[in-house]
N, C-alpha and C positions, 0 to 999 in steps of 0.2 A: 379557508385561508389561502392568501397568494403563497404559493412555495418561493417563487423567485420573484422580486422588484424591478420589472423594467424600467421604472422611471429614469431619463437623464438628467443630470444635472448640469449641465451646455457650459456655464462659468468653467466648472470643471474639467470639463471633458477637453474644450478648446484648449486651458493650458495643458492638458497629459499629453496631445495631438502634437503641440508643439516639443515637448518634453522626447515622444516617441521620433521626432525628425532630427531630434539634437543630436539621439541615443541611437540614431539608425536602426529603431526596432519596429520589425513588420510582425505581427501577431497571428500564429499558424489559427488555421478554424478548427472546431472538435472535428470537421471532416475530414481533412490534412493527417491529423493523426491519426485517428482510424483507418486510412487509406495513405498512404504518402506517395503513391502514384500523381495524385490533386493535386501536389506540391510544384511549383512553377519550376522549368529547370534552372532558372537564373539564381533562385533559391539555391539547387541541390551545388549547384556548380561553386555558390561560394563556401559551404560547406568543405568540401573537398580537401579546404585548406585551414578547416579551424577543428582541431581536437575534440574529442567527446565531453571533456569535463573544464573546456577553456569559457572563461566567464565573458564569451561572446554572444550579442544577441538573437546572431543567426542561431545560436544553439536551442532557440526555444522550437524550432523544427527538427529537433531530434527527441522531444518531448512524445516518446512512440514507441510501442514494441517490436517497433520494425528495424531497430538500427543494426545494421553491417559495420562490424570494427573493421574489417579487412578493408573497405573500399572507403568507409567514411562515409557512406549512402545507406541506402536503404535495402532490403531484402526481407524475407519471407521472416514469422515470428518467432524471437529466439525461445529455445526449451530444450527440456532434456527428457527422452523416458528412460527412467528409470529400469533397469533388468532382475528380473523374478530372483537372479544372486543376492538382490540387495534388498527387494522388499520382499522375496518368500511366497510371494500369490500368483495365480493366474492372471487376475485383474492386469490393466494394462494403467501406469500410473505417471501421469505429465505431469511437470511445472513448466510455467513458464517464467522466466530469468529475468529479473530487475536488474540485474548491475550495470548493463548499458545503455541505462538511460544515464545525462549528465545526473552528477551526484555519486552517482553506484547506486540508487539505488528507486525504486517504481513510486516514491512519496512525492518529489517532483510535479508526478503530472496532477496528483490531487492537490497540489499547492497550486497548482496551475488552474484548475477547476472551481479553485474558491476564490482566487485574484482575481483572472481575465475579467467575469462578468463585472465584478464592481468596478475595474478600471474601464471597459468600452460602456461602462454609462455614466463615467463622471464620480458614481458614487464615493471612489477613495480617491485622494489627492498626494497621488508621489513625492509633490514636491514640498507639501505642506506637514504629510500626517506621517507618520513612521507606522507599517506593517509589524503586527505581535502575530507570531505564530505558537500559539501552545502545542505541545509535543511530547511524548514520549522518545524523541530520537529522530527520524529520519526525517517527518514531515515539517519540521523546521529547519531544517538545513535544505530541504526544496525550494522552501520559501525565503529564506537568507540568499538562496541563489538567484531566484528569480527578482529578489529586490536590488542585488550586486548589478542584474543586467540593466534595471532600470535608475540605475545611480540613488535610489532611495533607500531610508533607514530603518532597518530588519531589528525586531527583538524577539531573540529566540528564547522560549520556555520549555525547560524539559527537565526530570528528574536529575539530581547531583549524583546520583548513582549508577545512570547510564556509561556506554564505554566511552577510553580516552578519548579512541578516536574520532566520536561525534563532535566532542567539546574542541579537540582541535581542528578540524576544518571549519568548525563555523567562526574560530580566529582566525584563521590564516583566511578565509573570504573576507575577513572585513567588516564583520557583525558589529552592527554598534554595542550593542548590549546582550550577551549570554548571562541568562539568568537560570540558576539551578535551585529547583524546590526539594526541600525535604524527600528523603527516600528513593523510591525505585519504581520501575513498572507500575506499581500498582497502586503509585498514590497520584491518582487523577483530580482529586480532591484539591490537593495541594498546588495543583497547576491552576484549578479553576478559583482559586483563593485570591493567586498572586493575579490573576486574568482582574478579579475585581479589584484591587488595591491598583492597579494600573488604572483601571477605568474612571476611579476616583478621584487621582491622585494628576491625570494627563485629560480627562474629558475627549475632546474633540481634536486632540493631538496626535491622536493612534485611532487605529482601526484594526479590528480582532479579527484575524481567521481563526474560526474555532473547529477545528478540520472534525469535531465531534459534532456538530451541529449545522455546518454548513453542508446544506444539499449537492453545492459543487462538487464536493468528491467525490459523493455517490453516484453524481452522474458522468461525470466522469473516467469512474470504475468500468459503470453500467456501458456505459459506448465505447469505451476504447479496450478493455481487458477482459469483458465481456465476448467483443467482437475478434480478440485475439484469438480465444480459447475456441471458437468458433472456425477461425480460417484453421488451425493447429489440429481440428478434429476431422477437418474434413480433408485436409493433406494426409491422416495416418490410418483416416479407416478403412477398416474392410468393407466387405459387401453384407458382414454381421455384427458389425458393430455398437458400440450402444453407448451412448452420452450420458451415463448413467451415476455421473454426480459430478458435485464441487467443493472443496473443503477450504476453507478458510478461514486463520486466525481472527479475529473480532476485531480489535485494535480499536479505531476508529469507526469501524462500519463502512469504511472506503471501499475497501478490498472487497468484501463480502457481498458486494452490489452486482458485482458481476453475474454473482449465479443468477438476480433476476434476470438478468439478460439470456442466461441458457436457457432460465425454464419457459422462457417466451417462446423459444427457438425448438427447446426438446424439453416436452410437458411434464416427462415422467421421471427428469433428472431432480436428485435431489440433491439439496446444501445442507453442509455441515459448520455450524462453529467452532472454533477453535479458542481455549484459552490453559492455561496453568492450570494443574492439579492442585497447583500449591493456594490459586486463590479462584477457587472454582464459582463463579458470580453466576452464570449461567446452568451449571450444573447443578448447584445445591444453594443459591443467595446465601454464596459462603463471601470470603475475604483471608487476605493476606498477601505474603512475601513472595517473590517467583524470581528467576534468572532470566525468562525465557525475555530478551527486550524487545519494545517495540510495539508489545502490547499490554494496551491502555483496560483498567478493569476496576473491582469495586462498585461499576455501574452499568448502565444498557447505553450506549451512544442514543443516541436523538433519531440519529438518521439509518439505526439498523432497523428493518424491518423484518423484524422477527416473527409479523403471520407468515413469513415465507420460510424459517428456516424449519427445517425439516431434523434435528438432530444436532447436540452438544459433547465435543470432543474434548475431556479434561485432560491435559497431557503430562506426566510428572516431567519438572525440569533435568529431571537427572538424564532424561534421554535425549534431547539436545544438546545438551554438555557432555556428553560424553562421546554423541557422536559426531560432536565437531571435532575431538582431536581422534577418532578414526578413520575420519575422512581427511585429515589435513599432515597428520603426524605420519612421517615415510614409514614407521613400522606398521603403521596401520593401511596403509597404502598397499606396502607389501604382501600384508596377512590379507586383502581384500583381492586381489589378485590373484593369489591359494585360494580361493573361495569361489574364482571360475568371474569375479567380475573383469567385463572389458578394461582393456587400459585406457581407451579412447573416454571411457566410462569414470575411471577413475581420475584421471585428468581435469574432468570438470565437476567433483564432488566438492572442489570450495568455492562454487556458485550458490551454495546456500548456507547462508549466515542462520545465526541461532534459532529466528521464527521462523527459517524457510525449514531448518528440520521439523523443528514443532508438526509444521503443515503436513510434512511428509510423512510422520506417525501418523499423524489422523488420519491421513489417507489410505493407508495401509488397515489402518482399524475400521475404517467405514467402509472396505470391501470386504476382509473378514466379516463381520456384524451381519453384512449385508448377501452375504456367500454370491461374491460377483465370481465369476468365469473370464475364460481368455478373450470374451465380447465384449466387456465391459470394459471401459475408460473413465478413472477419474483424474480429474483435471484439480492441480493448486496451483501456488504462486509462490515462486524462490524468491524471496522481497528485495533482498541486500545477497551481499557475499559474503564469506569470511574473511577478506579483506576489511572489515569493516569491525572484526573480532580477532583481530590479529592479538592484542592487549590480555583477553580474557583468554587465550590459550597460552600464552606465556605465566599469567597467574594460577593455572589448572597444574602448570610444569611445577613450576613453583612451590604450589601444593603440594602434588601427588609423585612429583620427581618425571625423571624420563619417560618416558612412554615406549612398552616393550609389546612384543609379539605377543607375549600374554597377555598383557595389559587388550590388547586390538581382539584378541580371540575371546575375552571374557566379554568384551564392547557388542562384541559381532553377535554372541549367543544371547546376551541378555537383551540387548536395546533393537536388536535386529530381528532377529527369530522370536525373540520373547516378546512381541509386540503381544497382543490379548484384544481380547472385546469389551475389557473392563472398562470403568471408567468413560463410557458411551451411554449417550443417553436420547433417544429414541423421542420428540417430542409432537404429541395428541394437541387439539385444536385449546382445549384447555390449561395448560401447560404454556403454547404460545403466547396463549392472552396472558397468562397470569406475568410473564418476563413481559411484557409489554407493561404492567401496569406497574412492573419493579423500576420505568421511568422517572413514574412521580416524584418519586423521594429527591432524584438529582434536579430533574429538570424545573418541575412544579415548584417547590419546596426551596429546591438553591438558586436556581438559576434563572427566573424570572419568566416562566414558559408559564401557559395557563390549563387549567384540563382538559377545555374545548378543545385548544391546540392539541391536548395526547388523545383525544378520543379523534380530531380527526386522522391521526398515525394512523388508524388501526384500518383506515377504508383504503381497497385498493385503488379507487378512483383517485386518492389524493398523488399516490404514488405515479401513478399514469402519467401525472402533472410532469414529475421532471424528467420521468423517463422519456420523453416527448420534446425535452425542452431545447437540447441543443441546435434545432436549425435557427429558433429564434436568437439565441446567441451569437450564430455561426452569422448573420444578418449584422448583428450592431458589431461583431471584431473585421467581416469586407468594409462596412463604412466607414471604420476608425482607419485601416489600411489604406483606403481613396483619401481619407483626408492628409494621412500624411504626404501620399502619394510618392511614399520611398519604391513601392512595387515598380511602378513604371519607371523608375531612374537606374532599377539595376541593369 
C-alpha cells in the first residue's frame, strides 16, 4: 500500500497558491525545521519582531526545537537534565521542552506534518473545506493554530474533560467550532464517533486530520524530535556514553516515532511506552479512567509501531498529580532545595505539564529495570508546561487545602524515591505482535481500515516508506514557495 498520496490536485493547489499570497504564507520545508540554519535570513530577520505565540504566518518557522526566547531566533535544542536529587539514579535523564514552540506546546508540529502535505498537493481546500482535528488536547489546538494562520475554519475534538485551559484558547484563537465528547483521556472512542457523524453529516465539506492515523506525525516525530534527541546527545556526552533509551507516552504514536529515528542511529537503544496505570491498554488490554492528559488510549494508534517498542511503562496518575504541585507549589520548591536540588534546576521544574511527568517516571523506571550507570542516557519529552495545568493545581488546592512542607516531603519520598520497577513490562517478539493485532478491533472493525492494510503494519519495509518520505515533501512545499514567490519579495 502507498503510505502517502502524492497526487496533485492543480484546481486546488492554484487557489491555496493564491490563498498563501493573500496570507503572506511561505511554508518552512521538514529541512528548515530539523536544521533552521536552512532558514533564509530574510525569514529570521522578520521574526525578530513577531512573538512566539502571535498568530503570524511567519510563525510556522518557528515550528522547531530550536527556538531561542531570548533572541527570538534560533539556537541549540531546548532540555533540561534532570539531577540524580530528583530522579535518585546514576542514569543520566533529558527531556526535551515543548513549551516553545507557538502554542506551548510540541503538538503543533504534528499538526504541521499531517496539513502541510495535503495542502502542497491540492488535496485540502482552505478556502472551501474546514480542517477537524480530533484530539485529546493539544494536537487540536496546533491545528486551530495553523488554520487561524491560514484564515480557514478549524473544528477542534477533544474530550469535555480535558483542562480549562485548552478549551479557552482554542476560543480566544477563533475556532469555529470546539466540540467536547463524552469523558476524558481515555475515551478515544467517543472522538472517533463524533469524527463519523461529522463525516456524514458534512461529506466533502471537512477534511479529517486524524493525528491517530495520519503518518504525517510520525514522520514528523521521526525527523524533527528524533533528530533533536540526537544533536542533545551528542552536545552532553562523554567519551562513555551510551544512548541507551527513549521513553515516551503513546498518545497518538507521534511522539513515540522518534525513538525509530534513535535506533537507526544507536541499534542497541531501546523504547519505552508510556500510558496510565489506571487504563493500562498496553500493559494488560485493560481500560478505563486516568488524569494523566494528553494521552489517547483504549486502543493501539494505527501509526504506532509496536515491532519496534521494546517495553511498556504503566504509570499510576497519582504521581503526576502530585508532583505537579511539588514542583510548582513554593513549599515544595522550598523542600526540594533542602533536598540539594539546584535552584537554576528548580526554576524550570514547571516546564513539564502532567504527561511530561508521566514520561519522567518512566524514565526513571526504565533505568532502574534496566540497572543503567552514570553511561547511560535516557532521553523523553516535556510535551507542554504547567502553564497549561495551571486550573488542575488550583482544583488539587481545593481538594486537599494548602500545600505544606509536609505535604512536599511525603510528595518527595513517595513519588520520587518510591519510583519501583513495578508496573514495567519487558516486551518478547510475541507479545509485540500480539499489541499489533489489538489494532483490528479499532481499525479493522471501526474505522474502515482492511487486514491487508494491518498485516502490511507489521513489515519494516512499509515503515522505511515514511521514514524516507520527507525530501519528497520538502520538493512539493520549494514548488508551492516559487509559486507564491513571496520568498523573493522579502
Amino acid at each position: 500500500m502507498a503510505v502517502f498520496d502524492m497526487t496533485v490536485h492543480e484546481d486546488v493547489l492554484a487557489k491555496t497558491v493564491k490563498l498563501a499570497q493573500d496570507r503572506n504564507i511561505i511554508i518552512p520545508t521538514f529541512a528548515q525545521q530539523k536544521d533552521p540554519s536552512l532558514v533564509p535570513d530574510k525569514v529570521k530577520a522578520r521574526l525578530k519582531g513577531v512573538g512566539l505565540w502571535d498568530v503570524n504566518p511567519i510563525n510556522l518557522f518557528r515550528i522547531t526545537w530550536h527556538n531561542d526566547v531570548k533572541t527570538g531566533l534560533y539556537g541549540d535544542v531546548n532540555y533540561i537534565e534532570l539531577p540524580s536529587s530528583i530522579t535518585g539514579i546514576k542514569a543520566r535523564v533529558v527531556g526535551i521542552v515543548g513549551k516553545y514552540f507557538p502554542t506551548g506546546a510540541h503538538k503543533v508540529g504534528a499538526a504541521f506534518g499531517c496539513l502541510v502535505p495535503r495542502l502542497v498537493t491540492g488535496q485540502f481546500d482552505p478556502a472551501r473545506q474546514a480542517a477537524v482535528w480530533p484530539s485529546t488536547g493539544n494536537y487540536c489546538r496546533g491545528g486551530a493554530f495553523d488554520c487561524a494562520l491560514l484564515a480557514t475554519d478549524a473544528v477542534a475534538i477533544l474530550p469535555e474533560g480535558m483542562s480549562k485551559e485548552r478549551f479557552d484558547w482554542l476560543r480566544e484563537i477563533g475556532t469555529k467550532e470546539v466540540i467536547g465528547t463524552p469523558g476524558t483521556e481515555s475515551n478515544v472512542k467517543e472522538i472517533y464517533d463524533k469524527v463519523h457523524e461529522l463525516k456524514t453529516t458534512r461529506g466533502d465539506n471537512i477534511v479529517v486530520f486524524n493525528q491517530f492515523e495520519e503518518f504525517g506525525n510520525a514522520l514528523w516525530h521521526y525527523d524533527m524530535t528524533g533528530s533533536a534527541f540526537e544533536q542533545v546527545f551528542n552536545s552532553i556526552k562523554g567519551p562513555r556514553s551510551r544512548m541507551a533509551g527513549y521513553v515516551s507516552a503513546t498518545g497518538s504514536a507521534g511522539t513515540i516515532s522518534a525513538g525509530e529515528y534513535l535506533k537507526k542511529v544507536y541499534p542497541y537503544s531501546h523504547i519505552t511506552a508510556v500510558e496510565a496505570l489506571q487504563c493500562p491498554t498496553l500493559y494488560a488490554n485493560g481500560f478505563g479512567a486516568h488524569r494523566i492528559e494528553g494521552i489517547g488510549d483504549k486502543h493501539v494508534p494505527w501509526i504506532h509501531n509496536v515491532r519496534n517498542t521494546d517495553a511498556v511503562a504503566a504509570i499510576d496518575d497519582e504521581y503526576p498529580m502530585h508532583l505537579l504541585r511539588l514542583f510548582n507549589e513554593e513549599a515544595g520548591k522550598v523542600y526540594l532545595e533542602k533536598k540539594g536540588v539546584p535552584r537554576e534546576i528548580i526554576e524550570q521544574l514547571n516546564l513539564m505539564g502532567i504527561s511530561s511527568l508521566a514520561n519522567m517516571v518512566a524514565a526513571i523506571k526504565m533505568a532502574k529495570y534496566e540497572e543503567m550507570d552514570e553511561n547511560d542516557v535516557v532521553f523523553t519529552v516535556f510535551t507542554d508546561s504547567a502553564d497549561l495545568y495551571l486550573s488542575r493545581i488550583e482544583e488539587l488546592r481545593a481538594e486537599y487545602g494548602p500545600y505544606t512542607e509536609m505535604d512536599a516531603a511525603l510528595d518527595y519520598a513517595k513519588y520520587l524515591e518510591g519510583i519501583l520497577t513495578d508496573w514495567y513490562r519487558e516486551l518478547n517478539y510475541r507479545d509485540r505482535k500480539q499489541l499489533h493485532n489489538l489494532k483490528y478491533f479499532t481499525w479493522v472493525e471501526q474505522q474502515g481500515k482492511t487486514a491487508e492494510e494491518l498485516r502490511e503494519l507489521w513489515e519494516p519495509e512499509f515503515w522505511n516508506q515514511i521514514w524516507t518520505a520527507a525530501p519528497a515533501f520538502d520538493r512539493l512545499i520549494d514548488q508551492f514557495n516559487e509559486r507564491t514567490g513571496l520568498l523573493a519579495k522579502l
